[in-house]
C-alpha positions as a printed NumPy array, in Angstrom:
array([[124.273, 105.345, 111.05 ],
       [127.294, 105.   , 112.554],
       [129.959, 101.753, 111.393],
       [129.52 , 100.156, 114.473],
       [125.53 , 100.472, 113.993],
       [125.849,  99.005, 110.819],
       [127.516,  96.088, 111.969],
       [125.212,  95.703, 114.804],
       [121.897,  95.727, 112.044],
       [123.271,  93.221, 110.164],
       [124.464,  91.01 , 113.129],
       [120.794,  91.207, 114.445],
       [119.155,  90.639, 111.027],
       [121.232,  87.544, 110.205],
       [121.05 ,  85.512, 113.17 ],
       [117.276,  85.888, 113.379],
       [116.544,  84.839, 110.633],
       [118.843,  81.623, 110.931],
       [117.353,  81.354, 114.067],
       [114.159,  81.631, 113.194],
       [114.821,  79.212, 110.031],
       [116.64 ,  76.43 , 112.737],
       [113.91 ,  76.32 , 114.278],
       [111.456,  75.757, 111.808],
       [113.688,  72.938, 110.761],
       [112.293,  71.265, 113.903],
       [109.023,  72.825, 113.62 ],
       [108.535,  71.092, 109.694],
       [109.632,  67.914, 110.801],
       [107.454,  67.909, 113.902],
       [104.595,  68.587, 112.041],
       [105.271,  66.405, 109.473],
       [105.143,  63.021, 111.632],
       [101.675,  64.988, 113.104],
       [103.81 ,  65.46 , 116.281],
       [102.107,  68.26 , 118.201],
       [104.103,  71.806, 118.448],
       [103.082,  73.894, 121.589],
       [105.195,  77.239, 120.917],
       [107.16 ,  78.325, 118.437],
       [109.651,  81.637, 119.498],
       [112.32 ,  83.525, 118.294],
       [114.353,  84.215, 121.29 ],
       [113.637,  82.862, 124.706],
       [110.797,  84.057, 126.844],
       [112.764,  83.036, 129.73 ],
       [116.077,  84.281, 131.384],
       [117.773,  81.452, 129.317],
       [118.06 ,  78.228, 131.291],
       [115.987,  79.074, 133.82 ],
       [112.487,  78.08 , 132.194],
       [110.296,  79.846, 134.929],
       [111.764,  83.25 , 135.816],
       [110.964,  86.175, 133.876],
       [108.211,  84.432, 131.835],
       [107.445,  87.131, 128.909],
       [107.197,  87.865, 125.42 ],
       [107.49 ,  91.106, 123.388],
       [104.978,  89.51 , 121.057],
       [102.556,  86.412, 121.197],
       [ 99.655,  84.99 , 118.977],
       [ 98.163,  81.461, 119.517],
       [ 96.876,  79.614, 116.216],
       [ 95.366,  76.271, 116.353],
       [ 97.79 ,  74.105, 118.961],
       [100.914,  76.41 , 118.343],
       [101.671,  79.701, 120.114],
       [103.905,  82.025, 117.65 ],
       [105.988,  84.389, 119.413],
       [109.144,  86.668, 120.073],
       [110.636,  86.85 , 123.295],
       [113.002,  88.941, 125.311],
       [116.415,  87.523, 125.93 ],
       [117.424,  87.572, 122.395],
       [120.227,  84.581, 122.33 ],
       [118.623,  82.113, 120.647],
       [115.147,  80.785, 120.427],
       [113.014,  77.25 , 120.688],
       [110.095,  75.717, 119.508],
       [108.395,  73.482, 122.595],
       [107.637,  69.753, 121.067],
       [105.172,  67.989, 123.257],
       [106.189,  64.977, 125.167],
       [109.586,  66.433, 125.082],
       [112.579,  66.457, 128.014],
       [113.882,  70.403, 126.571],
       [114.728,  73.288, 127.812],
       [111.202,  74.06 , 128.658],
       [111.825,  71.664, 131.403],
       [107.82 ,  70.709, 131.372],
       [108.036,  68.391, 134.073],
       [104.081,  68.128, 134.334],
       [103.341,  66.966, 130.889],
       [106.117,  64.471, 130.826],
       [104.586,  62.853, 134.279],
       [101.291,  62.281, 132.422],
       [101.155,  58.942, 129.783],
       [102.492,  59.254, 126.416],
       [ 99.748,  60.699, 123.955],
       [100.001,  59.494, 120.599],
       [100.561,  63.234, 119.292],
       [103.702,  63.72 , 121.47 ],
       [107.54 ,  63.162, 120.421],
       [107.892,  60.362, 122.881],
       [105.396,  58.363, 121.276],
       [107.324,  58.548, 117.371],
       [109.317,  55.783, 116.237],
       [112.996,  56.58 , 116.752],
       [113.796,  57.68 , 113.236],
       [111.029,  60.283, 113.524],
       [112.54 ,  61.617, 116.599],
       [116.221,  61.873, 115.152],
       [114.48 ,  63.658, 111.358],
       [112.692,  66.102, 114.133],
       [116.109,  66.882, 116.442],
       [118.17 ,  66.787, 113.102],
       [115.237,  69.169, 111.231],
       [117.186,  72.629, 112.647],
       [121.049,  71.333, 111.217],
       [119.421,  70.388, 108.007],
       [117.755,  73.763, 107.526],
       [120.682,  75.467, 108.386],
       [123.093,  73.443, 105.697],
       [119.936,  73.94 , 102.998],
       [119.763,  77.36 , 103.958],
       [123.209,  77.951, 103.194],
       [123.521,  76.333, 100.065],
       [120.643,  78.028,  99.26 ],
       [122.824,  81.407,  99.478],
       [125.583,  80.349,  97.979],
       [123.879,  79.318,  94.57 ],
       [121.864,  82.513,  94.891],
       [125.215,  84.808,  95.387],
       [127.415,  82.226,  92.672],
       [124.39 ,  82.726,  90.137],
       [124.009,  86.515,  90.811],
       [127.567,  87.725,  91.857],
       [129.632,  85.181,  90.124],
       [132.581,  83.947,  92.172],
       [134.951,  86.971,  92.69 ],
       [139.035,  86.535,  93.484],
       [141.852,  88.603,  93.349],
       [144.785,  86.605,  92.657],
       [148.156,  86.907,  94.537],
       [150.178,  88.   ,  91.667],
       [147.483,  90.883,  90.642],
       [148.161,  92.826,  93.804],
       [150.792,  94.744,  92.267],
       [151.623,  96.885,  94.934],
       [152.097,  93.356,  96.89 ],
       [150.774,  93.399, 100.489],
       [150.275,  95.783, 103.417],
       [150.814,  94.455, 106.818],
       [150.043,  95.386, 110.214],
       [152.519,  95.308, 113.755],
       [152.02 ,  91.275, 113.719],
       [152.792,  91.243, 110.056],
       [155.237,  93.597, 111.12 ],
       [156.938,  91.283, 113.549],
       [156.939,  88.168, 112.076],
       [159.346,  89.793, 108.877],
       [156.859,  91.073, 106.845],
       [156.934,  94.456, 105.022],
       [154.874,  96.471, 103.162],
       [155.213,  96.109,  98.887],
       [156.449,  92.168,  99.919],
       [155.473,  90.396,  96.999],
       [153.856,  86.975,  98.304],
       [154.584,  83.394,  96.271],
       [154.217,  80.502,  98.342],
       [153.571,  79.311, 101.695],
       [155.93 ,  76.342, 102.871],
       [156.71 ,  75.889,  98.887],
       [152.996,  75.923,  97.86 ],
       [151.88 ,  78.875,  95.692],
       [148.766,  80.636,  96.816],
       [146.553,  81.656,  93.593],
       [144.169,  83.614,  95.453],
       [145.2  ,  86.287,  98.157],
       [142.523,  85.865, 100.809],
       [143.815,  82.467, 101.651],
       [147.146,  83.346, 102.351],
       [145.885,  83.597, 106.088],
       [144.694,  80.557, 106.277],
       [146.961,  78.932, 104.342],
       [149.987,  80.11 , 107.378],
       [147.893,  78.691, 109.765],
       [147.649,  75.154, 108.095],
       [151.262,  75.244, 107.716],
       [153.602,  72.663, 109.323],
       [153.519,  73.079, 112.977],
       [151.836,  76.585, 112.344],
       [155.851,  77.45 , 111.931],
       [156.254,  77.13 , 108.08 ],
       [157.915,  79.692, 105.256],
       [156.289,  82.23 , 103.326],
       [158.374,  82.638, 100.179],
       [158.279,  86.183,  98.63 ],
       [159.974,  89.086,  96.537],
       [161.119,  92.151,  98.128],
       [162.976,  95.076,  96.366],
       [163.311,  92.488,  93.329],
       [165.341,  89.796,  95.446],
       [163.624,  86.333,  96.674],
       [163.387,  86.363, 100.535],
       [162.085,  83.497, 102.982],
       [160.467,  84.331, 105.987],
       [159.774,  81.685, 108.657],
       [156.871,  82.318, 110.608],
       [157.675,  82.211, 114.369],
       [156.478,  79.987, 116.863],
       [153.701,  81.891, 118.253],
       [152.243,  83.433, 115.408],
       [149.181,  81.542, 114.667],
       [148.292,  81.959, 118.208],
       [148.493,  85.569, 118.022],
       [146.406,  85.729, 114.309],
       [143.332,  83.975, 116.721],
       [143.835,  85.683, 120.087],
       [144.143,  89.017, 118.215],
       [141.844,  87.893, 115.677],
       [144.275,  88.786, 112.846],
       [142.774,  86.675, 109.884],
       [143.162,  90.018, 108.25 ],
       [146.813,  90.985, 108.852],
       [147.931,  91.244, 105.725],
       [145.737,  93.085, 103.113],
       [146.45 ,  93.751,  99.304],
       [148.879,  97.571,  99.374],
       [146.636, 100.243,  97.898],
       [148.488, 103.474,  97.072],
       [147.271, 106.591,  99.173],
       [145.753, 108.261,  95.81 ],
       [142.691, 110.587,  95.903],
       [140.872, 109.12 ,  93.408],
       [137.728, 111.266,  94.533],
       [137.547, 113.32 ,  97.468],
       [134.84 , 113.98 ,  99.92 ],
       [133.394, 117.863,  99.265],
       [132.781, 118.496, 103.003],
       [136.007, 116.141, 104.416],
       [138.802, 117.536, 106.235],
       [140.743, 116.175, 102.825],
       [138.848, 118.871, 100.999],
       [139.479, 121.823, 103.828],
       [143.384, 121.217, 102.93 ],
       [142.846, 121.878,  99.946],
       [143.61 , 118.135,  98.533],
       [142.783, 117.927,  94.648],
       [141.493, 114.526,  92.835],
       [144.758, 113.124,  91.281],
       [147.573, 113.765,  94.609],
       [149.07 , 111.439,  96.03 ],
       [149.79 , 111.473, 100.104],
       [153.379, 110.45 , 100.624],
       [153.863, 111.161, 104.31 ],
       [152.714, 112.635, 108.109],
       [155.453, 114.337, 109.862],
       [157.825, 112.938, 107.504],
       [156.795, 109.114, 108.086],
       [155.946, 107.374, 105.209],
       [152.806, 106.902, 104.402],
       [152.056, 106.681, 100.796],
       [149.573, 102.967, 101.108],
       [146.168, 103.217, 102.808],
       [147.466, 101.433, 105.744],
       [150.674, 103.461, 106.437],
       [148.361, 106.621, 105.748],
       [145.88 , 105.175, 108.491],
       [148.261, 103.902, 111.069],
       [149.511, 107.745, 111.34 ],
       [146.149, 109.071, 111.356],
       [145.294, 107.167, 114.364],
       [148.458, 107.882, 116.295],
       [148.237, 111.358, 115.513],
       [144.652, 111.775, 116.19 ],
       [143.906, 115.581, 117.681],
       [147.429, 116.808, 116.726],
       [148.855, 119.021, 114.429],
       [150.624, 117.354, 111.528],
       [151.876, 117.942, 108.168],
       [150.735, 115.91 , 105.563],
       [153.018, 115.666, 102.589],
       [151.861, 115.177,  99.021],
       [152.78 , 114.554,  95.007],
       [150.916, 116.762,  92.894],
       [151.994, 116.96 ,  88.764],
       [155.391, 115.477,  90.091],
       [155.908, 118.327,  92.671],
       [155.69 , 118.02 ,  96.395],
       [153.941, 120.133,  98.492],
       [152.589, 119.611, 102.089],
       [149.668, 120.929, 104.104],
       [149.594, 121.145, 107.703],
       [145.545, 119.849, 109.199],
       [144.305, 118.541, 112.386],
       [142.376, 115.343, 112.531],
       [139.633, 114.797, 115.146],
       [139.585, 111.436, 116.738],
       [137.525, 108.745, 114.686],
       [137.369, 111.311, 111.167],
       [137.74 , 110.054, 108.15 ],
       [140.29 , 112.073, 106.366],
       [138.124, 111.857, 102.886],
       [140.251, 111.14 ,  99.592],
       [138.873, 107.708,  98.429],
       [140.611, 105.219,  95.954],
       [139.256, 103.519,  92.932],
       [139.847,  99.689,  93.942],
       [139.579,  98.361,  90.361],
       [142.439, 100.57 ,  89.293],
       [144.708,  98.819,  91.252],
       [143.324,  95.357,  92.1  ],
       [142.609,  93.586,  89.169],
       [139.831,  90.92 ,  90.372],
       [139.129,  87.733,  88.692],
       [135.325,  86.595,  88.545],
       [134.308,  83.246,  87.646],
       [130.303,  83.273,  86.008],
       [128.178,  80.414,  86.349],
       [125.084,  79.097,  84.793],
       [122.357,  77.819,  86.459],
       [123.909,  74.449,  86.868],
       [126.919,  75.708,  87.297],
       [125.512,  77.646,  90.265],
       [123.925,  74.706,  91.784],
       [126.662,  72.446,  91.546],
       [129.726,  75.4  ,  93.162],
       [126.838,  76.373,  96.011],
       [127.018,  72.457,  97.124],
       [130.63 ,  72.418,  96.97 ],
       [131.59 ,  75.561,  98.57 ],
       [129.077,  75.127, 101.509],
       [130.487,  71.856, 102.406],
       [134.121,  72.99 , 101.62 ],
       [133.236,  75.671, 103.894],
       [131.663,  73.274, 106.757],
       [135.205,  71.274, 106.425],
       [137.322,  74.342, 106.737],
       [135.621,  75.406, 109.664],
       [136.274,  71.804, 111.13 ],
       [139.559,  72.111, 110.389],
       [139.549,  75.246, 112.298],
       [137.488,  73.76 , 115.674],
       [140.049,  70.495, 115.406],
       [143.101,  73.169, 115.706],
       [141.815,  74.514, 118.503],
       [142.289,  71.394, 120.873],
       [144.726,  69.613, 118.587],
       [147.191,  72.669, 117.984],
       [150.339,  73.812, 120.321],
       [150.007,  77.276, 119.13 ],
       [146.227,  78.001, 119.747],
       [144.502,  77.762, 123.032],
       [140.876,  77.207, 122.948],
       [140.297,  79.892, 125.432],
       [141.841,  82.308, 123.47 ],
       [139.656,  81.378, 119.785],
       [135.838,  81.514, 121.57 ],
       [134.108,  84.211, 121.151],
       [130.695,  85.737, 121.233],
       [128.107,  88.178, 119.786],
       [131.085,  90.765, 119.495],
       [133.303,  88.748, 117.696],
       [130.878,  87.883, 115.297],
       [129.699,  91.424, 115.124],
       [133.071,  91.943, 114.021],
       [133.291,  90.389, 110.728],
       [130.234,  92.169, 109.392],
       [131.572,  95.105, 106.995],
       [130.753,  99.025, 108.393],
       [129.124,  99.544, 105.193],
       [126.379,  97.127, 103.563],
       [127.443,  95.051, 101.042],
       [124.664,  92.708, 100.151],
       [127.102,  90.271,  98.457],
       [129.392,  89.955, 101.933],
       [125.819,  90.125, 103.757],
       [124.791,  86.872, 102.314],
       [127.974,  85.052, 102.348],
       [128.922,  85.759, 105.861],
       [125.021,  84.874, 106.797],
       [125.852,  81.461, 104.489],
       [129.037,  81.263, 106.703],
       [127.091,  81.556, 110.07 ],
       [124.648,  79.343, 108.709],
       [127.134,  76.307, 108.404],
       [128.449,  77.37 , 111.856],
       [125.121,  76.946, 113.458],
       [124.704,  73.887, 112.112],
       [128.23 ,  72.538, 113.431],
       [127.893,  73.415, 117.259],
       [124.306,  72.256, 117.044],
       [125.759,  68.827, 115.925],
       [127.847,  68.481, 119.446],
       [127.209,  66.207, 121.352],
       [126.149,  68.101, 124.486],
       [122.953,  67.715, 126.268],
       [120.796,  70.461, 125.258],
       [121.904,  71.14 , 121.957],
       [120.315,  69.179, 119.237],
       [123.422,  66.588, 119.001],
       [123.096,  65.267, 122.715],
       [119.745,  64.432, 121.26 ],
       [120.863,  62.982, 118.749],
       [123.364,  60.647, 120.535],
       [120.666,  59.498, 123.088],
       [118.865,  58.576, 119.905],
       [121.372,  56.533, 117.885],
       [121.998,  54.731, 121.52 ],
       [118.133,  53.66 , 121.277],
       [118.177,  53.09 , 117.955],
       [121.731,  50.648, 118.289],
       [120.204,  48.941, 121.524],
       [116.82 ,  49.213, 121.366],
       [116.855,  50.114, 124.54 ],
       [115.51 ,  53.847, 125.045],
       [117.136,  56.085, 127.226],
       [115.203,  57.1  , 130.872],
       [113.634,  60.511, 130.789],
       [114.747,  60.816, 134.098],
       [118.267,  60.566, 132.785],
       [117.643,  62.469, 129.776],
       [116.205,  65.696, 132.05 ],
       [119.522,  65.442, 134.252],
       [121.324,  65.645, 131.095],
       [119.36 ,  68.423, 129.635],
       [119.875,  70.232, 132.931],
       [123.867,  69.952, 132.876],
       [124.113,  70.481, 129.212],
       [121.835,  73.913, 129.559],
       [124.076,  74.676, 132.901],
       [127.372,  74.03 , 130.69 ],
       [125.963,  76.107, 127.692],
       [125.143,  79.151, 129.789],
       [128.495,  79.077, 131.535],
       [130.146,  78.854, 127.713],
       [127.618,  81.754, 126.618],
       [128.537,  83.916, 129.543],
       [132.449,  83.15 , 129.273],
       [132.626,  83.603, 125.482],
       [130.402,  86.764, 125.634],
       [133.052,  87.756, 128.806],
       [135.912,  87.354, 126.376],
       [134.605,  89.753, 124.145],
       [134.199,  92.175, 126.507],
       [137.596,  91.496, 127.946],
       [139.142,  92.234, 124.651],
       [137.134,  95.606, 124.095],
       [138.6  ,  96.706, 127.464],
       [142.352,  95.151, 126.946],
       [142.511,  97.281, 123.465]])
């Protein structure tokens, strides 16, 4: 299976499930205040909003009052609640009097435990997986002063005064400990214009970070711009690669193509790509001589020598005990939830990022899946998406679980309960406005593929 397939497996398997778990969330608390549950589906079995065209499912089976099933349009899914303005849009049932099975005919506090049931199975869910990885995996890190080789940068690192072997300190006078957050840690800084501090060629430098820059790391979606410099050894080789037809032995070390360096994975890669198809020479340090080799490399190949990771990048891991565990899962998931806050505040709140520029859709978050399974980064990014689920479910906008919500707290200040007129020409907007978001975030992705 190809990388792309890979990605595109895991994508599918992760949000079903915390789709299908959301849901549930509703389903438990329905059931628990013996509120009646008509259907229960992964994906819709509707062309999403429109609740009566296309009316299918790839698989149905009714048992007792609930109807279990998994439909075709395969963004999202819903469980029907009886007595319940949703985007079911049962007009019928909610002109007949209230039953006392039905959601409209709970107390108020039932009503918000059943709306809130799919935002608390989502946060559960992922601290769930984060004790289960931190009790497992332990808490891997590479610190910022263990990648000796210092860092590897791409055309933005490139052109913001970055260079390859830069040996990173601080950001704006703060010293990163661990590596990954560097990233992050730019686009918190000042004004998203800060300094990164560093050591180049054994002299300190400062480099101030453009105006711009931030903007660029999200509308190129860069969080990965700089990356810790591995040297272009062949620490193994690939029998049947084109690194083996050249005649490359375990132990060489690539210094350039066509006499541009490229002795670090990422120099080595960036002239693979542009010389994809074409003739090159590829220059190389074997028992302190060089010799070269000239090879062609088809488009999308893999050229074959691999490194050993742990030679060079010496990783930190923290273990925890059961407690331990428990305690670092609750932590990190809402440490997580308030970085990704953080993240959604700086897209209205920031003068570098424009909120057109951050959404995304299905591709984008195809994209941060790895091309080969890792079941560690499997479970933390499905923690990750998780947490995000549970965020935009808590807007407030009609149709997702926090316009419920805020009609709810309204009754519940007032006591005054709002219309179901009203709350069906909210639901309508709010699933109007969520399709037009789906479609244009989805559009964005595909705009990107095409612009690259």
């Amino acid at each position: 299976m190809s990388g792309t397939g890979v990605k595109v497996v895991q994508l599918f398997a992760s949000l079903s499930l915390l789709i299908a778990l959301h849901e549930f969330g509703h389903f438990f608390f329905a059931r628990l205040f013996k509120t009646r549950v008509e259907k229960f589906y992964l994906f819709f079995d509707f062309l999403f909003p429109f609740s009566g065209v296309l009316n299918f499912a790839l698989f149905k089976k009714k048992k007792g009052d609930t109807e279990y099933g998994i439909g075709w349009f395969p963004l999202g899914g819903y469980v029907k609640i009886a007595g319940m303005v949703d985007e079911s849009m049962d007009k019928e049932q909610m002109a007949q009097p209230p039953q006392p099975w039905e959601y409209r005919s709970k107390k108020p506090y039932q009503r918000l435990f059943i709306m809130l049931g799919g935002i608390i199975v989502n946060v559960i869910v992922a601290i769930l997986i984060y004790i289960a990885v931190f009790s497992i995996y332990g808490e891997e890190y590479l610190r910022t002063a263990n990648a000796k080789y210092g860092i590897a940068v791409d055309s933005l690192g490139r052109s913001i005064g970055l260079r390859d072997g830069d040996m990173i300190k601080s950001v704006d006078g703060k010293p990163v400990e661990r590596f990954e957050r560097i990233p992050m840690a730019m686009i918190y800084s000042k004004d998203q214009t800060g300094t990164i501090e560093l050591v180049r060629d054994g002299k300190d430098v400062v480099v101030n970070i453009p105006r711009g820059t931030v903007g660029k790391m999200i509308k190129m979606q860069k969080g990965g711009f700089i990356a810790p410099a591995i040297p272009m050894v062949a620490d193994s080789v690939d029998n049947k690669s084109i690194a083996a037809r050249a005649n490359i032995h375990v132990g060489d070390s690539i210094v350039a193509i066509n006499g541009k360096p490229a002795g670090f994975r990422n120099e080595f890669e960036e002239q693979k790509v542009a010389n994809y198809g074409k003739p090159v020479i590829i220059s190389f340090m074997r028992n302190h001589v060089l010799d070269s080799v000239a090879v062609t490399i088809p488009k999308d190949s893999a050229f074959g020598i691999l490194p050993d990771y742990k030679k060079y990048l010496k990783s930190d891991t923290i273990h925890y005990g059961p407690i331990g565990a428990i305690g670092k899962g609750f932590s990190f998931t809402f440490e997580q939830f308030g970085n990704y806050l953080a993240q959604f505040k700086l897209m209205f709140g920031s003068k570098e990022i424009k909120a057109h520029e951050s959404v995304g859709g299905l591709i984008s978050f195809g994209k941060i899946f790895p091309s080969e399974f890792d079941m560690r980064q499997f479970l933390m990014l499905t923690a990750f998406i998780s947490i995000i689920l549970a965020f935009m479910n808590l807007l407030p906008i009609p149709g997702l679980d926090g316009g419920y919500v805020i009609f709810l707290l309204w009754e519940m200040i007032t006591g005054k309960q709002v219309s179901e007129k009203v709350m069906e020409r909210a639901t309508t907007v709010g699933l109007v406005l969520l399709l037009t978001l789906m479609v244009y975030a989805n559009g964005m992705d595909i705009f990107r593929l095409f612009k690259h």
